[in-house]
DSSP file (Angstrom, degrees, kcal/mol; ACC not computed):
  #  RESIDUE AA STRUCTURE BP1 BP2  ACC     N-H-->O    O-->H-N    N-H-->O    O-->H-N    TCO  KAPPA ALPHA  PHI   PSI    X-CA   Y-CA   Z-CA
    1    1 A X              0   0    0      0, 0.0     2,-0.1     0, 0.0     0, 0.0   0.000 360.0 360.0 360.0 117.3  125.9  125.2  107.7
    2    2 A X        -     0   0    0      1,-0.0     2,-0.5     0, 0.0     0, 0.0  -0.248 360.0-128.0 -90.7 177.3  126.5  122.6  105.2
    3    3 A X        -     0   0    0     -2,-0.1     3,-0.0     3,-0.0    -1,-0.0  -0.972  15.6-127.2-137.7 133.8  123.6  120.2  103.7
    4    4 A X        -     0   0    0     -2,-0.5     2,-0.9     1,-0.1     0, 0.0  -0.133  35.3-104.2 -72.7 159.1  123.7  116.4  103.6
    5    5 A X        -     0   0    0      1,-0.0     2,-0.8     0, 0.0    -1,-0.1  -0.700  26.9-130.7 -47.4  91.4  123.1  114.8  100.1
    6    6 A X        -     0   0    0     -2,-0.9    -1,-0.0    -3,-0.0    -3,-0.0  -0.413  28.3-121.0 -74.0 125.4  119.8  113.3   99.7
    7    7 A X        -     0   0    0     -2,-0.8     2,-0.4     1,-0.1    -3,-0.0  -0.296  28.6-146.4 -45.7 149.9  120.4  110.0   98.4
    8    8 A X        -     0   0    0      2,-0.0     2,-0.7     0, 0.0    -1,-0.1  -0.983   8.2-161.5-138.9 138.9  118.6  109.2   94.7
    9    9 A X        -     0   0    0     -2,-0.4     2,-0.0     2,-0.0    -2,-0.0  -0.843  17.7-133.3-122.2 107.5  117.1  106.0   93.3
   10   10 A X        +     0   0    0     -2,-0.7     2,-0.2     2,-0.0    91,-0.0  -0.335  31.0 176.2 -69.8 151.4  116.6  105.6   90.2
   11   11 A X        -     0   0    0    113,-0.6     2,-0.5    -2,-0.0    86,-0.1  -0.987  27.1-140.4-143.5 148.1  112.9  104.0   88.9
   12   12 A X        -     0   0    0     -2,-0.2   112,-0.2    84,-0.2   111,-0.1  -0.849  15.1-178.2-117.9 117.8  111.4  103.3   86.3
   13   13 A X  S    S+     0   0    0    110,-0.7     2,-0.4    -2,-0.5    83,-0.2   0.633  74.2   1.0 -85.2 -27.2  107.5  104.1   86.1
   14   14 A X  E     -A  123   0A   0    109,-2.3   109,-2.2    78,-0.1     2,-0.3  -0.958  60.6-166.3-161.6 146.6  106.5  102.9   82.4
   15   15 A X  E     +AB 122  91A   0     76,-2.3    76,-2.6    -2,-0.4     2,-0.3  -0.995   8.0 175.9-131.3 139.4  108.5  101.3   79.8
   16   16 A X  E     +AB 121  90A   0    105,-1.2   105,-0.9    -2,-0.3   104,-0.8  -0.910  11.4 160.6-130.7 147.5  107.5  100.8   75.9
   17   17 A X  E     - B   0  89A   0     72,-1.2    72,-1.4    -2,-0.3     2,-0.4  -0.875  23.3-149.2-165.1 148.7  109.6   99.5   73.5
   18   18 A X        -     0   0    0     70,-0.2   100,-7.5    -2,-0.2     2,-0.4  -0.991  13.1-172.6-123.5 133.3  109.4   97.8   69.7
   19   19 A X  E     -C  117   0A   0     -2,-0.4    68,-1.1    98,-0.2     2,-0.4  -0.924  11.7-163.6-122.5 116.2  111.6   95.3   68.2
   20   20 A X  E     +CD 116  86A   0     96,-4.2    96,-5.1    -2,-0.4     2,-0.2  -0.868  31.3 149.2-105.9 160.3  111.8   93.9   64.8
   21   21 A X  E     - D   0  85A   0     64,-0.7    64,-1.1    -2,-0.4     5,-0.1  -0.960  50.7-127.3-170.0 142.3  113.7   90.6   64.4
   22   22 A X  S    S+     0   0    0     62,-0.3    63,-0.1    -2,-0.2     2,-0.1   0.777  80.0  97.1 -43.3 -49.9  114.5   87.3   62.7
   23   23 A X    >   -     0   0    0      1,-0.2     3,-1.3    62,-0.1    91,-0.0  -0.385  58.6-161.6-104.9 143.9  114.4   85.5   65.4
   24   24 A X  T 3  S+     0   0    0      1,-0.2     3,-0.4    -2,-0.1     4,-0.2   0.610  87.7  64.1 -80.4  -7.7  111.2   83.5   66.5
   25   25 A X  T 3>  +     0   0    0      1,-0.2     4,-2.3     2,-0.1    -1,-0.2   0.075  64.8  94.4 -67.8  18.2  112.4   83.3   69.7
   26   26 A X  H <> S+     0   0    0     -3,-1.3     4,-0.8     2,-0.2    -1,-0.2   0.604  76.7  59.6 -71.4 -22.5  112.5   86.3   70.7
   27   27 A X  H  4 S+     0   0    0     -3,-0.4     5,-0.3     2,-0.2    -1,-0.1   0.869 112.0  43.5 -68.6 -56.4  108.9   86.5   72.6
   28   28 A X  H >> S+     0   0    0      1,-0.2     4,-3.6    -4,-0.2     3,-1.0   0.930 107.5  52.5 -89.3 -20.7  109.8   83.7   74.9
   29   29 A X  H 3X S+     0   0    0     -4,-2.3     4,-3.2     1,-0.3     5,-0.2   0.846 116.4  46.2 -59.0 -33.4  113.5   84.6   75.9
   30   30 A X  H 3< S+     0   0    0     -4,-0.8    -1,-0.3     2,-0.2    -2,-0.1  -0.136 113.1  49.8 -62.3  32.6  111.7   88.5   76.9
   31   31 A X  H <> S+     0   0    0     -3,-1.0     4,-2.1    -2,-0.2     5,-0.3   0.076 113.5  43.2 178.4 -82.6  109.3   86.3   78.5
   32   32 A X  H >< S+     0   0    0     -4,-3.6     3,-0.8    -5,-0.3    -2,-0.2   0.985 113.1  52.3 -25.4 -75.9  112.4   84.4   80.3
   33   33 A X  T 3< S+     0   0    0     -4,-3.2    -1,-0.2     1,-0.3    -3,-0.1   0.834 111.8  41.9 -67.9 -20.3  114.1   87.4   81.1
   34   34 A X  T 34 S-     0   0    0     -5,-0.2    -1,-0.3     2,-0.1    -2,-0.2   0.662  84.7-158.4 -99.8  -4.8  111.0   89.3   83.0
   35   35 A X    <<  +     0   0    0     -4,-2.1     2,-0.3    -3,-0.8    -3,-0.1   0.528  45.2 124.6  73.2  29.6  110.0   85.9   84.7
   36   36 A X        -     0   0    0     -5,-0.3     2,-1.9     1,-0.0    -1,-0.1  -0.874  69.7-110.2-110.8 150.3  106.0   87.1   85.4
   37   37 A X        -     0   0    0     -2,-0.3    29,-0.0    -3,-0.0    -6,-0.0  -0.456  38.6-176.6-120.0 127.0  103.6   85.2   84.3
   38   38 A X        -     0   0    0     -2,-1.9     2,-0.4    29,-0.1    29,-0.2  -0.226  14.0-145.9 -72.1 148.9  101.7   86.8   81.4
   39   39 A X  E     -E   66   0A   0     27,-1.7    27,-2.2     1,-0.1    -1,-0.1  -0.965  25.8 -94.4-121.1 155.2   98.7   85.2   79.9
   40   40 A X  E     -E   65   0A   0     -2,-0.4     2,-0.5    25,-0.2    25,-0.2  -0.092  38.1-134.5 -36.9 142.4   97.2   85.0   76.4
   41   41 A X        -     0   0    0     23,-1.9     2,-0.3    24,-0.0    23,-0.2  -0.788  37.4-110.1 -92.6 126.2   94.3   88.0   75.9
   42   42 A X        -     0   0    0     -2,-0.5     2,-0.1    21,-0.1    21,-0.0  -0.754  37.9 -85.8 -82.0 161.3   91.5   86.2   74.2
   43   43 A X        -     0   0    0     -2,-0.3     2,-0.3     8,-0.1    11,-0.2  -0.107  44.2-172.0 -36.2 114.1   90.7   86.9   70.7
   44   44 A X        -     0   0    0      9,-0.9     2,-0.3     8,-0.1    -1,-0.1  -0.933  30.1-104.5-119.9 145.5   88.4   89.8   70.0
   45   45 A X        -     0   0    0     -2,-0.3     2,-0.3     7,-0.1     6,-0.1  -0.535  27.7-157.9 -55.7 129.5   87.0   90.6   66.6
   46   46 A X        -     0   0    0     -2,-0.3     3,-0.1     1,-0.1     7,-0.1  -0.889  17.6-142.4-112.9 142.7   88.4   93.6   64.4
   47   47 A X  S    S+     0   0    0     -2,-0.3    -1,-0.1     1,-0.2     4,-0.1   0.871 105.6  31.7 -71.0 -23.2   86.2   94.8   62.0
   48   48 A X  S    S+     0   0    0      2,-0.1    -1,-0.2    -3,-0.1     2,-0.1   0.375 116.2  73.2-111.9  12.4   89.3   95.3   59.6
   49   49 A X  S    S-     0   0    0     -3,-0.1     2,-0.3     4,-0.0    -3,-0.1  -0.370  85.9-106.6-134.3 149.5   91.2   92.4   61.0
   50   50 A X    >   -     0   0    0     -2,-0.1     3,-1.7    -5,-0.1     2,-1.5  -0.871  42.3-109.7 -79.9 147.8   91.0   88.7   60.9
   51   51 A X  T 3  S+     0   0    0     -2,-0.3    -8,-0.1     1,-0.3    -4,-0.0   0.110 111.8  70.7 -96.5  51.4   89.7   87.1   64.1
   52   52 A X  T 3  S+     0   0    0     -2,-1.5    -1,-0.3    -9,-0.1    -8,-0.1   0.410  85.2  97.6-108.2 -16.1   92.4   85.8   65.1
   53   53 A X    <   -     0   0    0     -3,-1.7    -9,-0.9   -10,-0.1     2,-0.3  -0.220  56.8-146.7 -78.4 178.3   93.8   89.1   65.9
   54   54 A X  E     -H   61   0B   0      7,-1.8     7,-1.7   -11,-0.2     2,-0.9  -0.972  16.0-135.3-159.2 114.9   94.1   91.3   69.1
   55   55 A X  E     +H   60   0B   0     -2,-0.3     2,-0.3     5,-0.3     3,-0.2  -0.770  31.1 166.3 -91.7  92.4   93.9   95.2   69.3
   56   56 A X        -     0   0    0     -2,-0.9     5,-0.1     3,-0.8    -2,-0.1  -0.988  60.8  -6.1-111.3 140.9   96.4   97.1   71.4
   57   57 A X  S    S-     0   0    0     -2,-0.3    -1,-0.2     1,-0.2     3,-0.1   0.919 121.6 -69.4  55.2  38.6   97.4  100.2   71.7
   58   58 A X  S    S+     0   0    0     -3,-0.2     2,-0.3     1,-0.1    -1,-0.2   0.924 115.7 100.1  13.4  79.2   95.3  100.8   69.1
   59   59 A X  S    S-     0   0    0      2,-0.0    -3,-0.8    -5,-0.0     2,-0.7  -0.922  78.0-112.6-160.4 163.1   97.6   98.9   66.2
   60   60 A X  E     +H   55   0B   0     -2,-0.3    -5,-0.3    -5,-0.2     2,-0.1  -0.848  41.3 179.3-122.2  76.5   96.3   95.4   65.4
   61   61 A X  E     -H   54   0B   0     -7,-1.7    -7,-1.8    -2,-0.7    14,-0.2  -0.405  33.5-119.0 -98.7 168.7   98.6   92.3   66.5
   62   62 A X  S    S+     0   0    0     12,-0.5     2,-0.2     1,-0.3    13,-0.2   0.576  91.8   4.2 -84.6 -15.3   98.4   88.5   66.3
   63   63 A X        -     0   0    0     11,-0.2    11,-1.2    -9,-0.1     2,-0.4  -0.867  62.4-159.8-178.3 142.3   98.6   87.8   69.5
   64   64 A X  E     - F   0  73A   0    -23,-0.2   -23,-1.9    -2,-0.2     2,-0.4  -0.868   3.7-161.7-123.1 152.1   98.7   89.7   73.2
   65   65 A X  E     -EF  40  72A   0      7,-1.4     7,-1.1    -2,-0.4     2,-0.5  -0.984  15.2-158.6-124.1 141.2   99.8   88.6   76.7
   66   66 A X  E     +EF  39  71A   0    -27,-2.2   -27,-1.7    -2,-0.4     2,-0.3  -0.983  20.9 163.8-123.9 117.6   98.8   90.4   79.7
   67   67 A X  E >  S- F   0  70A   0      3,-1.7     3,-3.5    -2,-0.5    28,-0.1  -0.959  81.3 -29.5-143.0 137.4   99.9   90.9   83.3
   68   68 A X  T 3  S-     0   0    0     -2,-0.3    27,-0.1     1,-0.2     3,-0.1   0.747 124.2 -51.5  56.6  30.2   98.8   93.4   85.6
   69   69 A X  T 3  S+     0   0    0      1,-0.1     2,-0.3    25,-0.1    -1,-0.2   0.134 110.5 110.4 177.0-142.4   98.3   95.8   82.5
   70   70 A X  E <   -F   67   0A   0     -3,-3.5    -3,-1.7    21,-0.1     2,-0.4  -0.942  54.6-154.0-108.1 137.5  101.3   95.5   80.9
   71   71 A X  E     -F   66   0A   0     -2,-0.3    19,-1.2    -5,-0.2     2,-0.5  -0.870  17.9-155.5-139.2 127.2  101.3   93.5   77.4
   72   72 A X  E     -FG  65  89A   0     -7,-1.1    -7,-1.4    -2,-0.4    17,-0.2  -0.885  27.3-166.4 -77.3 103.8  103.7   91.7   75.5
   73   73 A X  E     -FG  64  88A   0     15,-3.2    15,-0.9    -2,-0.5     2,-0.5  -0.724   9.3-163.2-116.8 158.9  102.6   91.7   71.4
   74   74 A X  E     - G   0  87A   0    -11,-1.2   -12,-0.5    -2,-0.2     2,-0.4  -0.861   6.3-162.9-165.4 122.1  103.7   89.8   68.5
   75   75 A X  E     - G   0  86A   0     11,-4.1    11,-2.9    -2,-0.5     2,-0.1  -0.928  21.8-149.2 -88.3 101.0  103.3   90.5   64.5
   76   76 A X        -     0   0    0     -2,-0.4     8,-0.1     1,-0.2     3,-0.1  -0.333  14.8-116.2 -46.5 166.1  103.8   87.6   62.9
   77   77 A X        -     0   0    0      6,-0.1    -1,-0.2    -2,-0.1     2,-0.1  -0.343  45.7 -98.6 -84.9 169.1  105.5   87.9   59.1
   78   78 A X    >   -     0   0    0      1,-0.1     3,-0.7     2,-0.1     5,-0.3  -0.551  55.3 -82.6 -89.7-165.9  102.8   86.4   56.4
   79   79 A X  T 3  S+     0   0    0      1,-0.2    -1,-0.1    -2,-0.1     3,-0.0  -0.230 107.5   7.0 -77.6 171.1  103.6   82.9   55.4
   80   80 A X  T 3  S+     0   0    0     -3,-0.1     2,-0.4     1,-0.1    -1,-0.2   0.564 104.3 105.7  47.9   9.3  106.0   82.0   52.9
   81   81 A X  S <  S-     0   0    0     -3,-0.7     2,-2.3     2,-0.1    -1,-0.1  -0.967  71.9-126.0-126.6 141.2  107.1   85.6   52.7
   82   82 A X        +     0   0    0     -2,-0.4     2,-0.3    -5,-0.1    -3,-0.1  -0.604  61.3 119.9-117.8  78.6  110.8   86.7   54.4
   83   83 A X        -     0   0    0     -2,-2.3     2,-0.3    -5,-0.3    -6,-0.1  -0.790  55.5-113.0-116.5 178.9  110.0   89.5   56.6
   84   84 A X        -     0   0    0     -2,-0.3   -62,-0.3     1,-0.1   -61,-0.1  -0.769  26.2 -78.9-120.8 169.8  110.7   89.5   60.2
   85   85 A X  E     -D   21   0A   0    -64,-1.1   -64,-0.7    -2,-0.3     2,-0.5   0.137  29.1-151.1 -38.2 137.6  109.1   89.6   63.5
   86   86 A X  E     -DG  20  75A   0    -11,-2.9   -11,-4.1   -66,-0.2   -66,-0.2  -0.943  13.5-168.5-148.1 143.6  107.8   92.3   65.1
   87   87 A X  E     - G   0  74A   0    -68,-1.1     2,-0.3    -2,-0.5   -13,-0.2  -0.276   8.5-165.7-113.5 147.7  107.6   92.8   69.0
   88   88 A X  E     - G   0  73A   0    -15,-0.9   -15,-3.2   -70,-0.2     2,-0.4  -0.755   3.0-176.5-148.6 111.9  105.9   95.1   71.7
   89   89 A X  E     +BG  17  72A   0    -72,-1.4   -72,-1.2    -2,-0.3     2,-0.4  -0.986   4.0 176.7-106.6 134.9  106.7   95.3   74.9
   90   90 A X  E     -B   16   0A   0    -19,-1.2     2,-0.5    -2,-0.4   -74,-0.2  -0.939  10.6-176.8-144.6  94.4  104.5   97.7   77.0
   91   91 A X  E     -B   15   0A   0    -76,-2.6   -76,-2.3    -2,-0.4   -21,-0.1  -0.889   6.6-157.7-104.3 118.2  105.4   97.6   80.8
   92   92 A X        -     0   0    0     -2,-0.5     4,-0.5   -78,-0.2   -78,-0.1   0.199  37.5 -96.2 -68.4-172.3  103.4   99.8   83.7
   93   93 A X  S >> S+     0   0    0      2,-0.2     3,-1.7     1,-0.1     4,-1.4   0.967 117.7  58.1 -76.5 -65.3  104.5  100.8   86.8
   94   94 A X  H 3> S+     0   0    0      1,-0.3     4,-0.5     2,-0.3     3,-0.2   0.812 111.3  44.7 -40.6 -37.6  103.0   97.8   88.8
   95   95 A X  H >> S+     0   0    0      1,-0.2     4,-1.0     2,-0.2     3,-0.9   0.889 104.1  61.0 -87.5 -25.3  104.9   95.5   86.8
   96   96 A X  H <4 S+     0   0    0     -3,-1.7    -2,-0.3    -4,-0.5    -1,-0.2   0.772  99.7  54.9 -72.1 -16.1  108.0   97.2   86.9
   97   97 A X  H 3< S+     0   0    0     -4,-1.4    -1,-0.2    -3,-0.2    -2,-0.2   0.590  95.6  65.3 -90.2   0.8  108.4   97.1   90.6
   98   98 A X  H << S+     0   0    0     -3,-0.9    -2,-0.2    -4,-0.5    -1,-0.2   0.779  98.9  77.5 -58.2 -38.1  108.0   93.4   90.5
   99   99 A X  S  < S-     0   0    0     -4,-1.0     2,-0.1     2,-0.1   -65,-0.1  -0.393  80.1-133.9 -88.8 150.0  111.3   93.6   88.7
  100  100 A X     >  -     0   0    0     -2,-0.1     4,-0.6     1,-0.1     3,-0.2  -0.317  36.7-101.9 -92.8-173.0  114.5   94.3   90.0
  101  101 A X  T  4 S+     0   0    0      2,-0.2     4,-0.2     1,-0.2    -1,-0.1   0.377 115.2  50.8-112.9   3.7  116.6   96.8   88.2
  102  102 A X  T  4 S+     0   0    0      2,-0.2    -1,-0.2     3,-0.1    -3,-0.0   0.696  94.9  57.0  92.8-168.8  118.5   94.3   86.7
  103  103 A X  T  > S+     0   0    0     -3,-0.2     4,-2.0     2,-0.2    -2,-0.2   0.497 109.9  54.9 -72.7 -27.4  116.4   92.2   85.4
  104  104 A X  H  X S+     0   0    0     -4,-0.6     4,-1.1     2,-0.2    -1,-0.2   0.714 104.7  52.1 -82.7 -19.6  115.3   95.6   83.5
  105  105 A X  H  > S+     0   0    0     -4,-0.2     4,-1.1     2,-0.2    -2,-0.2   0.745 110.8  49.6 -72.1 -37.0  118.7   96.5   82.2
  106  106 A X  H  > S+     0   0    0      2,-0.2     4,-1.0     3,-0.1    -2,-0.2   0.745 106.5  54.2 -85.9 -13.4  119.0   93.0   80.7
  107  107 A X  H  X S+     0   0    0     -4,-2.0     4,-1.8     3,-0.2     5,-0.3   0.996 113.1  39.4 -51.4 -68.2  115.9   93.1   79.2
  108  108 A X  H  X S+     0   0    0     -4,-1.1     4,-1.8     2,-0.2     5,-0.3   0.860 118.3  49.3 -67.5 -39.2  116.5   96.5   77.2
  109  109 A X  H  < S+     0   0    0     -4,-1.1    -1,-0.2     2,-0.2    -2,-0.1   0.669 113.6  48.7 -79.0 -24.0  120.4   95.4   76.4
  110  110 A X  H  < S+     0   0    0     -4,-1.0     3,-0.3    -5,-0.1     4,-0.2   0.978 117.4  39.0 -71.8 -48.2  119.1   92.0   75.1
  111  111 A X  H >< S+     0   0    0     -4,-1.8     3,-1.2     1,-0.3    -2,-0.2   0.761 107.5  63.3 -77.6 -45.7  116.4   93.6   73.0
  112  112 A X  T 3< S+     0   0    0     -4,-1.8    -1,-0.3    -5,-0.3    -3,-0.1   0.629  92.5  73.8 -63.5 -10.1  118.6   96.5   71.9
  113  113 A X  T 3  S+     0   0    0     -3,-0.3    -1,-0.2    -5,-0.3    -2,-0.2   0.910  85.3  75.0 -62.2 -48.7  120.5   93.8   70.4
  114  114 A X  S <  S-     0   0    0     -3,-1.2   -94,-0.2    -4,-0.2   -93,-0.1  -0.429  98.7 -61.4 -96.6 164.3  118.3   92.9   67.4
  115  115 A X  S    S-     0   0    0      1,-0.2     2,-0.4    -2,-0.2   -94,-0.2   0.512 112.1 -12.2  -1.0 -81.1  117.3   93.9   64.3
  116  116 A X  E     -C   20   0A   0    -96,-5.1   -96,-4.2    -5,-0.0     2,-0.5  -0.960  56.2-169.2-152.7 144.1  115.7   97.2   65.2
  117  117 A X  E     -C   19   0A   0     -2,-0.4     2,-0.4   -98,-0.2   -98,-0.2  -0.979   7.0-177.2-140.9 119.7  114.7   98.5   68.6
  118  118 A X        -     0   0    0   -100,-7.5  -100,-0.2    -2,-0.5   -99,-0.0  -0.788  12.7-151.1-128.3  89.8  112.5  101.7   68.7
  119  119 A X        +     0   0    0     -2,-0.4  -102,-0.2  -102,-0.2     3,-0.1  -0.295  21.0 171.4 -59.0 161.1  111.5  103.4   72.4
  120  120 A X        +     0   0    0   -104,-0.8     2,-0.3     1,-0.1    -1,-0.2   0.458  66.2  14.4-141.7 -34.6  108.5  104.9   72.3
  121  121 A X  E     +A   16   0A   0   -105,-0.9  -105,-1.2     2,-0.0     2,-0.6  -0.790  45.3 162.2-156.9 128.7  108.5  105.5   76.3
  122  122 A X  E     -A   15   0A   0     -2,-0.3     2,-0.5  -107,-0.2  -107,-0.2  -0.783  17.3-166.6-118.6  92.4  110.7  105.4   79.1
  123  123 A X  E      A   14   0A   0   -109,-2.2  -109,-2.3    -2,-0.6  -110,-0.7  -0.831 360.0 360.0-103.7 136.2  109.6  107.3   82.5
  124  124 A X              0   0    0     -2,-0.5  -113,-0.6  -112,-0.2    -1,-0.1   0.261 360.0 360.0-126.2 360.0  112.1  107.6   84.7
């Protein structure tokens, strides 16, 4: 008696990912490519923080977006000083099945692109 093949589809259930980069446009082309729309987190006070900053994921960033979530973060450099950008993208499951599979492949092969790109979680 032979036995059919059960078909298998890949998904992906959470994605995390950090990028540093030069380029300041890197927040709205991810932003582009994942086509939901995320809103600003308002502004909470850090005790160790200025209050313009945003705590997620317990690390302290300049500014957060939120959908469903999943959060989009961004470390500016300080002024006048030539470091670069640094990036968070933190997607759930609920927002990853909005997305087609892709749209989630050019996201990670754009991103993988720059400066430096560090996963931190992929469940698949």
């Amino acid at each position: 008696m032979d036995a059919a093949i059960l078909p298998r589809n890949i998904k992906i259930d959470w994605l995390r990912f950090q990028v540093v980069t030069y380029d300041s446009l890197f927040f709205r082309k991810v932003r582009d490519i994942i086509g939901l729309p995320f809103e600003k987190q308002q502004k909470v006070s850090v005790n160790d923080a200025r209050e313009t900053n945003v705590r997620a994921l317990n690390k302290v960033w300049h500014e957060a977006w939120e959908f469903q979530g999943s959060l989009l973060c961004i470390k500016y450099p300080p002024t006048g000083i030539d470091e670069p950008f640094r990036f968070l993208v933190d997607l759930n499951g609920s927002t990853l099945d909005a997305l087609s599979f892709d749209k989630i492949s050019n996201l990670l092969y754009f991103s993988h692109l720059d400066t430096t790109f560090t996963a931190n979680r992929i469940d698949i």
